[in-house]
N, C-alpha and C positions, 0 to 999 in steps of 0.2 A: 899671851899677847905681849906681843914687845914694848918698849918704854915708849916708841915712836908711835905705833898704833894709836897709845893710850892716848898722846901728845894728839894726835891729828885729830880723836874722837873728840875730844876737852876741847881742843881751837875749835870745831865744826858744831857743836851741839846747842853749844851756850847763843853764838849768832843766831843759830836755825829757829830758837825757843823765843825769842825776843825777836826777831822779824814777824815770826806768823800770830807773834799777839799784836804787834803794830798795825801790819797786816789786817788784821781781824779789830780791829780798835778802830780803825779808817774805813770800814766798811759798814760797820757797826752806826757810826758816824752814818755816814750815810744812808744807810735806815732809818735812823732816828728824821735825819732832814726831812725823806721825803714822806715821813706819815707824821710828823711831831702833828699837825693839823687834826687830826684822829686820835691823837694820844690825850692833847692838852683839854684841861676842863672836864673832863667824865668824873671825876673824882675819885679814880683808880686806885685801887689799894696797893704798897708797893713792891709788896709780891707778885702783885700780878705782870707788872711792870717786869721786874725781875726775870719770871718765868717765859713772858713772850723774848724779851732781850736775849734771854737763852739762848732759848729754840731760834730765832734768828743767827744769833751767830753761828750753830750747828753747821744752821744753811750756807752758812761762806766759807765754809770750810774748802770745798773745790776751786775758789777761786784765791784764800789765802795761803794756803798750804805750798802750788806750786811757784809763788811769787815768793813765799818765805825760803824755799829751795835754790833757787836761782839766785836770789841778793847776797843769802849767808855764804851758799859756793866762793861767791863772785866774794866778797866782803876778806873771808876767810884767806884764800889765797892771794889775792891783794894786800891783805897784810901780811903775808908773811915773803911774799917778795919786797914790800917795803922795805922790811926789816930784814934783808938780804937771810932769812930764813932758807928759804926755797936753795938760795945759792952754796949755802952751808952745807944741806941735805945733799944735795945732788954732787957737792965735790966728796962726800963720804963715800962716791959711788951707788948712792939711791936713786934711781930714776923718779921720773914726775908720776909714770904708773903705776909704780910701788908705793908711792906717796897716796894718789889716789885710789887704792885698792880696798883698804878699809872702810873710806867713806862710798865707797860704790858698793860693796857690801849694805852699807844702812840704807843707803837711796834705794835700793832694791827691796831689803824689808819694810822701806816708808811706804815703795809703789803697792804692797801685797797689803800695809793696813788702810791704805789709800782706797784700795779696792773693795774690803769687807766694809769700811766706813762706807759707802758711796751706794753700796747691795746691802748693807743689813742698817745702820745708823740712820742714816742721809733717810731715808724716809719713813722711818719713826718720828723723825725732826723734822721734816716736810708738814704729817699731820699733825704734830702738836702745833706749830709754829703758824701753820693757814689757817688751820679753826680756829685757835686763841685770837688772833687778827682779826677772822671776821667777825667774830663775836663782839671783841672792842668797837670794831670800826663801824657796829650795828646799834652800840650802846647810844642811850640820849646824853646829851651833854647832861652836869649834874644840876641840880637846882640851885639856881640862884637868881635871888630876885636882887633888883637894883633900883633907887630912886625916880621915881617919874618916869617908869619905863613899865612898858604892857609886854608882861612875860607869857608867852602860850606854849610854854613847852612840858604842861599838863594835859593830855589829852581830854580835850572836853572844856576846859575853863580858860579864861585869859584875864591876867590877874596884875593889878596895879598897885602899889604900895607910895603913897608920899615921900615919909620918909622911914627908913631903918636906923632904929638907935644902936649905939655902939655896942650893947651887950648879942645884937645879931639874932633877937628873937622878940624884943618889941617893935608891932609897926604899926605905922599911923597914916590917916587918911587912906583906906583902904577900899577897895573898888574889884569886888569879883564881877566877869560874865560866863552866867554857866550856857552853856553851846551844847550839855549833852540830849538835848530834846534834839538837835539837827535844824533849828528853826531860825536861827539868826540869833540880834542879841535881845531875844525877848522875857532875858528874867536877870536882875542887878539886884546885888547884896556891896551894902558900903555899910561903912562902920568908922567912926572917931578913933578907933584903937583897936590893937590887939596881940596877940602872944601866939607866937609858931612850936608848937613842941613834935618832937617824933616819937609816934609808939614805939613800946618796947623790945620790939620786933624789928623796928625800923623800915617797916614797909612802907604806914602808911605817916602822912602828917596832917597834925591839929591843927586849924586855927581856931581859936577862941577868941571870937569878937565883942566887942560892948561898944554900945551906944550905938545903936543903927538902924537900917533901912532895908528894907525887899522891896525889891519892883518886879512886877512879873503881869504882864500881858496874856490873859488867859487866851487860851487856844484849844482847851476843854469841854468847852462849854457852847451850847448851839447858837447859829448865828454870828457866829462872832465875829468872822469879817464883816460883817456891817455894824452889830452896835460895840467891836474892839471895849469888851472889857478890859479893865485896867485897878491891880487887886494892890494895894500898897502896905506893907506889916511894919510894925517899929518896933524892935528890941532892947534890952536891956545886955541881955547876953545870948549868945550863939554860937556854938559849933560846928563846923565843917570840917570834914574829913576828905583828904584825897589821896589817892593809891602813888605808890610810888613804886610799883613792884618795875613800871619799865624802865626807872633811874637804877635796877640793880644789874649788873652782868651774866647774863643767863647764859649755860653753857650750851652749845649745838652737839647734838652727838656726834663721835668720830666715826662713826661707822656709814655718815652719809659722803663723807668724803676720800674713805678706803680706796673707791674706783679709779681715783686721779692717777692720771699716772706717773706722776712726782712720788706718789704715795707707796710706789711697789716698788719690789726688785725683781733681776735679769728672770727667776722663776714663774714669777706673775707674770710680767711684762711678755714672754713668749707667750703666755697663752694668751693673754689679751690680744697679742700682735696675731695670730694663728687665726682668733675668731672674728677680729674685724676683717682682716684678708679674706674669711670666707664670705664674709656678712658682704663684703666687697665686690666682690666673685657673681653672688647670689643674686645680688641687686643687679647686676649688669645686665645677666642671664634673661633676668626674669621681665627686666623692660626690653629686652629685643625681642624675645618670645609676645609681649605686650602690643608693641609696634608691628610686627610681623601679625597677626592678630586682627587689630585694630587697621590695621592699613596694609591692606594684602598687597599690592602693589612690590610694596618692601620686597616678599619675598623670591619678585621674579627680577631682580633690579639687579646689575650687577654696579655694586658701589665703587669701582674701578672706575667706571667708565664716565668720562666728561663730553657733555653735551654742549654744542654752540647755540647762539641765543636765534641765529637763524635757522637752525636746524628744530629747535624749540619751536620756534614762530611759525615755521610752516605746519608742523604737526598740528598745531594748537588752530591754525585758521583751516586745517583740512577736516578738523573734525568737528569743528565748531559751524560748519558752511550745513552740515546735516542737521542743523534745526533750525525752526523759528525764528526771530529776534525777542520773544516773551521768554522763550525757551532756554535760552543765550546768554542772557541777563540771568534769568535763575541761574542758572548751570556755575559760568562765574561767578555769585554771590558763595554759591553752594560751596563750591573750590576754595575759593577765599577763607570763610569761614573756619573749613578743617584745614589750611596748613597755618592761620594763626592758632588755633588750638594746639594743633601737632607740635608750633614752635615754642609757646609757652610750656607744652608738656616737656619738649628734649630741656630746654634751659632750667624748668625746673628738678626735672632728674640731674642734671648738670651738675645745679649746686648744692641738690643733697649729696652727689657722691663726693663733691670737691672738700664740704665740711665734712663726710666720716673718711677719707682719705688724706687729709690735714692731719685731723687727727688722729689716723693709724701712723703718719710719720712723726707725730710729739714723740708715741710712745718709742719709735726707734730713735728716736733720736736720742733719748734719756736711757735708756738702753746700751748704746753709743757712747755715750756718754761717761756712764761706768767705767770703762775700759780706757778711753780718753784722759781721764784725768789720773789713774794711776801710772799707764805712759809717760805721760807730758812728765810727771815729776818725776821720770826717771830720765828721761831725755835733757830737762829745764838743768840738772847737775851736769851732762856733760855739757852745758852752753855755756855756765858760771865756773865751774873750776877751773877750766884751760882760761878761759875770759881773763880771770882774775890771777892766775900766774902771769898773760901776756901783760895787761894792762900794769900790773903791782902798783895799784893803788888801795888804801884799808879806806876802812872807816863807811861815812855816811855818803860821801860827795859823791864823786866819780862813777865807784859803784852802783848809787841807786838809779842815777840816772841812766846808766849803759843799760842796768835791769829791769827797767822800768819801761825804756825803748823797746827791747826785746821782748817783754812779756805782752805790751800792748800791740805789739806785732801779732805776738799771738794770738791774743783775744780777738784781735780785727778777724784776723786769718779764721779761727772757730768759729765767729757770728757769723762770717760770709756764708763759711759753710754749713753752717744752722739752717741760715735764711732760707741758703737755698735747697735743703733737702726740705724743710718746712713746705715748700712750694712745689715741691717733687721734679725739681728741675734735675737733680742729683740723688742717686740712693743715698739712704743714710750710711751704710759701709765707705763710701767715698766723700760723702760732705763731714762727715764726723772725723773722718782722718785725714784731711787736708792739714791740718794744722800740727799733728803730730809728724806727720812725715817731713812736712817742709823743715820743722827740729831736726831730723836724721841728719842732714847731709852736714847742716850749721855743724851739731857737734862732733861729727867726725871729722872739718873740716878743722876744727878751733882746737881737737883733742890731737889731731897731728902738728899743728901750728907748732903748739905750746913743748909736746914732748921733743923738739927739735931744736927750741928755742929758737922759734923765727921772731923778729922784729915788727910783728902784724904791724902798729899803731908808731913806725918808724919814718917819719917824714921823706927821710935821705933816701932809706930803702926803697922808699915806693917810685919817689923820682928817677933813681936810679931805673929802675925797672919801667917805667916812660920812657926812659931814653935809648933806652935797652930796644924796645917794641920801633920807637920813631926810627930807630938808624934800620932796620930790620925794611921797615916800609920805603924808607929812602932810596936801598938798595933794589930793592924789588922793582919800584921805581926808573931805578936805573937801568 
């Protein structure tokens, strides 16, 4: 490898390493925003924390990676036109594509680990990263009691405390109601004092009362709604015990959410996509055959053919003049009847096919997908390199924002085309590649720009080329 190779790899890698953790640091950021409300107060231990933060970042990988490609590009050869680097290189007799060669090299081997990441990683990290979430976001907030406040996040009891002394395990003026009979509040334990400990296990917790009181309205005992017994106990000392197994984080098995199709790669995903297409297929099949069936008519009908409302009306009073008016009225009712049924039946066939045909295009989409984001970050290098030799600006400024423009271009352009194969307005093969293609031409475009050294971002130049076009039209004009 030459001394320049080495040069270009050292300037290109150190950027690329430090953008896609920024990258992935700002997204990260943004997970935390929008679930901190699920996070905060469970009493989470901080591995656990740790371990979901992981598995989420895993998941941004697709969307930091090709943004860390495009900036470091962009960044990279912006400094080194700054620093009239580039101008050095190229009066040696190094062209801009020999310069670029080596790094097109690595972008190539980023888009093939881009690829195994996205089919074999990407949804290992998918199920760790949605089960450990739901699990949290299923957790009860932890226990904590607070002054003059009625805590019922005990199932069964709803529990008041005066006050908590500092030590965090004496309380005072204390006020249980136990609700697990289902009857309302017809049984009260109060107590002058007491002591909260956790078994050893931590499952469940003590309280140990003294000086108190039972109220309990029997409901046992015959008669009662009328002579409402009323049993009243006074203690010295008392323990109650309550479960705490739902304050712990209980794991869901992974194996219930294997199906998703986040959860598979291009292997799975064909045959999942193969059986819902038939399952697709089957259903259609099997309610025409149903309607043909059910409604013979169907099958002498040609569905082509549009009928006028008076060509209707005449039918309808020619055949209707051969009965009764008893007869007439049933007949119509009877009509009526089976085409609100019939039309209930089509719209609900409708929107079952609409939900499993949705959802056979998730799974192309994701599918789609795979392939998409190894692209795009082989595409997103030729937008930022030639970018960042026109422009020769380094650093954080200039460059982020051109890359920042251009990437959220792309992401609009992808979601458009998400949305719309979601919808089935567009197959997945062409909503999933709208975004990468409309890349094509950019970088071919930016990639001849720069190797010729045009002045893209040259004021004069452009005006010049206005005046160029106006006398052109003047003449025509004339």
């Amino acid at each position: 490898m030459k001394k320049l190779d080495l040069f270009i790899l050292k300037t290109y890698l150190g950027p690329l390493v430090l953008t896609f953790f920024i990258a992935l640091f700002i997204l990260l950021m943004q997970f935390l925003w929008k679930y901190v409300d699920d996070l905060v107060g469970k009493g989470l231990e901080w591995y656990i924390i740790f371990k979901l933060l992981f598995y989420a970042s895993s998941t941004f990988v697709p969307l930091a990676l090709p943004l860390a490609i495009l900036l470091s590009s962009l960044m990279m050869f912006g400094n080194m036109g700054e620093h009239y680097e580039l101008v050095s290189i190229k009066a040696a007799g190094i062209s801009l594509r020999r310069i670029m060669m080596p790094l097109v090299l690595v972008s190539f081997l980023i888009s093939g680990i881009a690829f195994y990441f996205a089919n074999t990683i990407l949804p290992k990290a998918n199920l760790k990263f949605l089960s450990l979430l739901y699990d949290v976001r299923s957790k009860k907030l932890a226990f904590n009691l607070k002054n003059g406040v009625f805590y019922d996040g005990i199932e069964g009891y709803v529990i008041r405390v005066g006050k908590k002394e500092k030590d965090g395990n004496t309380i005072r003026d204390v006020m249980i109601y136990d609700h697990t009979k289902h009857q309302g509040n017809v049984s009260l334990t109060t107590a002058k004092w007491g002591k909260m400990e956790l078994s050893l296990d931590k499952k469940y917790l003590i309280f140990k009362l003294y000086d108190g009181m039972n109220y309990e309205e029997r409901t046992d005992l015959r008669r009662h709604v009328v002579t409402r017994p009323f049993q009243r106990t006074k203690f010295r000392e008392q323990h109650l015990l309550f479960d705490l197994s739902a304050f712990q984080l209980s794991r869901t098995d992974e194996a219930l959410f294997k199906k998703n199709y986040e959860m598979q790669n291009v292997k799975s995903l064909l045959v999942s996509i193969d059986s819902m297409n038939n399952e697709v297929l089957r259903q259609r099949e099997t309610y025409h055959k149903s309607l043909q069936s059910n409604y013979t008519f169907f099958s002498h009908t040609d569905s082509t053919l549009t009928v006028s409302t008076d060509t209707l009306q005449e039918f309808q009073n020619a055949i209707l003049l051969n009965f009764n008016r008893d007869d007439w009225y049933s007949i119509c009712q009877s009509a009526n009847a089976n085409s609100l049924s019939m039309k209930e039946s089509i719209e609900m066939h409708e929107r079952n096919l609409y939900g499993k045909s949705k959802l056979l295009h998730k799974h192309q989409i994701v599918m789609q997908k795979k392939f998409t984001f190894s692209i795009a970050c082989f595409l997103l290098f030729f937008i930022g390199a030639p970018l960042g030799a026109i422009i020769r600006k380094g650093g954080l400024g200039m460059p982020a924002v051109v890359a920042t423009l251009f990437f959220v271009l792309f992401w609009i352009v992808s979601f458009t085309g998400e949305k719309y194969t979601a919808e089935g307005v567009l197959p997945a093969w062409q909503g999933m590649w709208i975004a990468p293609l409309m890349l094509l031409p950019i970088g071919i475009f930016l990639t001849y720009k720069a190797t010729i050294d045009a002045t893209l971002f040259d004021v004069d130049s452009w005006l010049r080329f206005l005046q160029k076009i106006l006398r052109i039209k003047t003449k025509q004009t004339l």
